[in-house]
C-alpha positions in Angstrom: 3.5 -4.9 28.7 4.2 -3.2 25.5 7.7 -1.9 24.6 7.9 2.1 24.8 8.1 3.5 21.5 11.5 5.4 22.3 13.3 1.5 22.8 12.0 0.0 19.9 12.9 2.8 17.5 16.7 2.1 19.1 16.8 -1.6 18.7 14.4 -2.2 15.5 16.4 -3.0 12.6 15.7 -3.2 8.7 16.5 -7.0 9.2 13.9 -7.4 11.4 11.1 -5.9 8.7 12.8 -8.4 6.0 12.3 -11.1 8.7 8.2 -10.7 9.5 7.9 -9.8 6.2 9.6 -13.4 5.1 7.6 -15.6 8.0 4.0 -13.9 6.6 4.8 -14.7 3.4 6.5 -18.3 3.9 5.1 -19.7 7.6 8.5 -21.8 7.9 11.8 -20.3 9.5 13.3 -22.9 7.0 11.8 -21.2 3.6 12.1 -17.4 5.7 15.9 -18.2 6.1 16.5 -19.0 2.5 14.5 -15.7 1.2 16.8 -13.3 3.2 20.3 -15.6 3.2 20.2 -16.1 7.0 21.1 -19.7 8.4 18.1 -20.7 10.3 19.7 -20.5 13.8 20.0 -17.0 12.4 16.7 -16.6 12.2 15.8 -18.3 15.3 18.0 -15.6 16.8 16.6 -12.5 15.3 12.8 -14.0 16.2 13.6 -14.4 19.9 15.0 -10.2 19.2 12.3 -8.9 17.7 9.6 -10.8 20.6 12.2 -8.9 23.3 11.8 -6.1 21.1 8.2 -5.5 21.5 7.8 -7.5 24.9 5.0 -10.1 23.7 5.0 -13.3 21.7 4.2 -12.7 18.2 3.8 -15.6 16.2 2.4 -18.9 17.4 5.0 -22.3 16.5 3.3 -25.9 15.5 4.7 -28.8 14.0 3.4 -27.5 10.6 5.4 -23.8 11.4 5.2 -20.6 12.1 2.0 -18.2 12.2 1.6 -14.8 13.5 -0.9 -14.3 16.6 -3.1 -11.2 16.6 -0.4 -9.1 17.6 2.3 -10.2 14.8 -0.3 -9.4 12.4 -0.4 -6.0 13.6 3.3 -5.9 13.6 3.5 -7.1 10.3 0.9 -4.8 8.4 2.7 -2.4 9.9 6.1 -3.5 8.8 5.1 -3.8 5.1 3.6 -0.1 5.7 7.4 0.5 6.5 9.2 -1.4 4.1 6.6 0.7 1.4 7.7 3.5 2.8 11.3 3.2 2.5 10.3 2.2 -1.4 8.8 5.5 -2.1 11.2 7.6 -0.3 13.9 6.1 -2.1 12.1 6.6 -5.9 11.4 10.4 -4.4 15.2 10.8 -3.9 16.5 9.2 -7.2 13.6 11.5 -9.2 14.7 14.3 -7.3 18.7 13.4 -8.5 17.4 12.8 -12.1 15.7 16.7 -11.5 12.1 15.3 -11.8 8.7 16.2 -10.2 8.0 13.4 -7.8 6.2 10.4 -8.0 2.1 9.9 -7.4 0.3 6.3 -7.5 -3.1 6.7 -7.7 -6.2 4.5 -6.6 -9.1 4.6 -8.9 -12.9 3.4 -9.4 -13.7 2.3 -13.1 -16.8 5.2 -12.8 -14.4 8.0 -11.7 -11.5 7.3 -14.8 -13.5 9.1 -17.6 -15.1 12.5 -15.7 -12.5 13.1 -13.0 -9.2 10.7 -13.2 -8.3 11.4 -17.1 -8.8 15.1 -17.1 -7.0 15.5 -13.8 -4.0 13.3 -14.8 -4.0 15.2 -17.8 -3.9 18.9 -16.2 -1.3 17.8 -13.8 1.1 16.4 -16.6 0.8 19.9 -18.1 1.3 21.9 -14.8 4.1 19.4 -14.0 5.4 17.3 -16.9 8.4 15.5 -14.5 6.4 13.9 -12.2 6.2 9.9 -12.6 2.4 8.9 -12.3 1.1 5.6 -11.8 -2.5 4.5 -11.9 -4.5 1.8 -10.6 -7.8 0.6 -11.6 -10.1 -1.6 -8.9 -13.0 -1.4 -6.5 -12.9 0.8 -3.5 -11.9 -2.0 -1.0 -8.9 -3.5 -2.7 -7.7 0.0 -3.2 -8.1 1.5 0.3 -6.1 -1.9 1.2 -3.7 -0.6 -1.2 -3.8 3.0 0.2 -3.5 1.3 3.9 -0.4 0.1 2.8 1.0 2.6 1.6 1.2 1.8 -2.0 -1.0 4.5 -3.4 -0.8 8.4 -2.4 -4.4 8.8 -3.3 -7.7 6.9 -4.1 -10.8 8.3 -5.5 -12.9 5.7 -4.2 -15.7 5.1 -1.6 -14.1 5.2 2.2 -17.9 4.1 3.4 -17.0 0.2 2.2 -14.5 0.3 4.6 -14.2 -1.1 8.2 -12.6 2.3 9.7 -13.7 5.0 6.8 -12.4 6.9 9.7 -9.1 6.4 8.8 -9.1 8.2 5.9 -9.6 12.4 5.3 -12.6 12.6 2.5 -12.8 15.1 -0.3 -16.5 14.0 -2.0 -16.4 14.6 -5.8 -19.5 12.8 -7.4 -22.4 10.9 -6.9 -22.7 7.9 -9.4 -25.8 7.2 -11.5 -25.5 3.8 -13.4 -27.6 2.8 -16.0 -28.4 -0.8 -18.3 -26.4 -1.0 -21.4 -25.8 -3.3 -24.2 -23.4 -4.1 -26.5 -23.7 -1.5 -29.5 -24.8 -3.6 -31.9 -27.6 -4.6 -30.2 -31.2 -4.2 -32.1 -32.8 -3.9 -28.5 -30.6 -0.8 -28.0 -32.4 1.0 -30.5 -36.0 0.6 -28.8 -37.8 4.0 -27.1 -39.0 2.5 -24.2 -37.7 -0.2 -21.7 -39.3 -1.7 -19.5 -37.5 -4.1 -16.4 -40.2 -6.3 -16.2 -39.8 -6.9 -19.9 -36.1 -7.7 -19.9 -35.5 -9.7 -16.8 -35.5 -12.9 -18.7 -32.3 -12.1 -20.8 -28.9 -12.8 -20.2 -27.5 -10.8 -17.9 -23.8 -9.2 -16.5 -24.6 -7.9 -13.0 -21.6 -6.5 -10.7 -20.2 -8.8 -8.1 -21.9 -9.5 -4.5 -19.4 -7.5 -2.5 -19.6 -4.9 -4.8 -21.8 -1.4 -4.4 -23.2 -1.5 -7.4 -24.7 -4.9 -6.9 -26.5 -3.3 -3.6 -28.3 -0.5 -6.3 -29.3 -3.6 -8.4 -30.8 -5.7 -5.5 -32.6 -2.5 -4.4 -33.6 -1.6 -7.9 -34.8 -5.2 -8.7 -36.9 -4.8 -5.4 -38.8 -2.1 -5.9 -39.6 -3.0 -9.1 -41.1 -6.4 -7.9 -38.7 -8.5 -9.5 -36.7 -11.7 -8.6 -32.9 -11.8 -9.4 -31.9 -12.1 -13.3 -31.9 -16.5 -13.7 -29.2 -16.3 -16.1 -26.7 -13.6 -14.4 -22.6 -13.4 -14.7 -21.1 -11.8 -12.6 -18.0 -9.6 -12.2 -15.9 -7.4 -10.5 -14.8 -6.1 -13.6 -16.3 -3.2 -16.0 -14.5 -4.3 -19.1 -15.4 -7.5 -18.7 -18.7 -6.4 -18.7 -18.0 -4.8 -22.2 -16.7 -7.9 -23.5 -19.2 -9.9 -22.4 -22.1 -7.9 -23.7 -21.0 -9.3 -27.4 -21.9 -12.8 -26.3 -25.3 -12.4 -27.4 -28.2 -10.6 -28.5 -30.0 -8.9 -25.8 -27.4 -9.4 -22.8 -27.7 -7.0 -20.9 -24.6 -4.8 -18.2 -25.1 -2.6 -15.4 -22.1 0.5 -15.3 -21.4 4.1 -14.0 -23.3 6.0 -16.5 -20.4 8.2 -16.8 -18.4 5.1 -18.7 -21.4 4.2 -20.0 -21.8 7.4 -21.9 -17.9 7.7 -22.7 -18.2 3.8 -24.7 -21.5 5.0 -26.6 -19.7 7.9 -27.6 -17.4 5.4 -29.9 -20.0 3.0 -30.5 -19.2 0.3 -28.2 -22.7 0.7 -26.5 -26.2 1.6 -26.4 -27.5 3.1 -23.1 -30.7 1.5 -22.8 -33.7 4.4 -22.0 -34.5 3.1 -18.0 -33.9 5.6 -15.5 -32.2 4.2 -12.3 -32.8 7.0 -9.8 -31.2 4.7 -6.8 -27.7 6.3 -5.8 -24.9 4.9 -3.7 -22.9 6.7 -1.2 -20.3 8.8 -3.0 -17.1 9.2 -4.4 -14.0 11.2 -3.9 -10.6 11.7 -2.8 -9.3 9.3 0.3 -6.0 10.0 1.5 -4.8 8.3 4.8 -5.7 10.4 7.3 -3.4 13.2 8.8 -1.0 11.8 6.7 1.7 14.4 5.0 1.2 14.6 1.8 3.1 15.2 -0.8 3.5 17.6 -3.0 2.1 15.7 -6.6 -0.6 14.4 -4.3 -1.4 18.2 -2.9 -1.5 19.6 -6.5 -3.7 16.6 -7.3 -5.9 17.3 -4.9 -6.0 20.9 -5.7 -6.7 20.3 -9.7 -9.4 18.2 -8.7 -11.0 21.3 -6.6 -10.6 23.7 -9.7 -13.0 21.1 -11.9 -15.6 20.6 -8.4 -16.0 24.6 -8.9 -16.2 24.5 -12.8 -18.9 22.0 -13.2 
């Protein structure tokens, strides 16, 4: 039987969260000892406390170490939740000494930096010019992870790639187009007419497998009757895609239209004239849900609004 939550607040100590924190990352009371100076008898101790603490075994022993069970893994995502928590709370107090604004670490999708991150980051550095801000760039699933963990406020992402989108509260901003691109100074980004069909043979960039965008392609590619590109790369990354355009004539990318259209403004590409009427689920503002939020993260939210209703 589970520990009430009333006697493990009174015996759970920060030692303990050093101490699963130490055995995830090491798997050895030997290696966990010597990451938080505790002899290893030490260690053994606080173990057999923290197993009395919650009233089940947490972490199965071998002759090759230590490994956490189902129910130390729950323990310890949550513990890295806490010890994240004790982080921020500490950076809100010294900006709060130093007479700043706050702090806000944001989450954000390579298609949302251009129409909604930028402008938004922008208005809020004007409205409040003391609040630290830090930004993250990556795909929706590394940065709910991120967000589960609470080492972003915010992510304007998509909660739908996620096991439990339920866990999160959902503010919907866009719905992304993409669109084929190549590199801009490509001769084939100057033709008037593309057809698929007709460039299916070239080199390729496509977005990785786990990746939303990739799903679009797949779809894209069969209603159009076509079999995967041959000579496809693939990444995870949008800027790699930029870079890799230049490798030769006629390789063609698959982005957000929105960064598409931001890199032909200064030349880097040519949008190529196919219309991709396939959508994905949409985009927007995932915050953990009923969490408190802060108050950066509510002006965010609320800056973000003020542009929904302009455009």
């Amino acid at each position: 039987m589970i520990t009430s939550n009333d006697a493990i607040l009174r015996r759970l100590r920060g030692a303990h969260i050093a101490l699963l924190i130490a055995l995830d990352d090491h798997g050895s009371l030997r290696k966990a000892a010597h990451q938080i100076s505790l002899s290893q008898p030490a260690i053994t101790k606080s173990l057999q406390e923290l197993e009395a603490i919650f009233g089940v075994e947490l972490f199965s022993r071998s002759p090759r170490g230590i490994v956490p069970n189902d129910l130390g893994r729950c323990v310890i995502r949550h513990a890295r939740t806490l010890r994240a928590d004790v982080g921020t709370m500490r950076d809100e107090l010294a900006a709060i000494l130093r007479g700043g604004g706050g702090t806000l670490a944001i989450g954000a999708v390579m298609g949302s930096l251009p129409v909604w991150l930028a402008p938004t980051v922008k208005a809020l550095r004007e409205a409040q010019p003391d609040t630290s801000i830090e930004v993250w760039e990556d795909n929706s699933a590394r940065l709910l992870a991120m967000l589960d963990q609470r080492l972003l406020d915010l992510v304007i992402g998509r909660p739908s790639v996620s096991v439990h989108p339920e866990a999160y509260d959902f503010i919907p901003l866009e719905v992304e187009e993409i669109c084929l691109v190549v590199d801009g100074a490509d001769p084939l980004g100057d033709t008037t007419e593309v057809k698929l069909a007709d460039i299916i043979g070239n080199p390729w960039i496509v977005p990785q497998a786990t990746l939303p965008m990739r799903s679009l392609f797949e779809q894209l590619l069969d209603d159009e009757g076509l079999s995967f590109p041959r000579y496809a790369m693939e990444t995870s990354s949008t800027f790699a895609t930029l870079a890799l355009l230049q490798t030769g004539s006629g390789t063609v990318g698959l982005i957000p239209r929105k960064v598409a259209e931001y890199f032909a403004a200064g030349g880097l590409v040519k949008i190529l004239p196919f219309y991709i009427e396939r959508r994905g689920a949409p985009y927007g503002i995932a915050t953990r849900r009923g969490a408190t939020l802060t108050q950066p993260v509510q002006k965010f939210i609320e800056l973000c609004q003020s542009r929904i209703a302009e455009m």
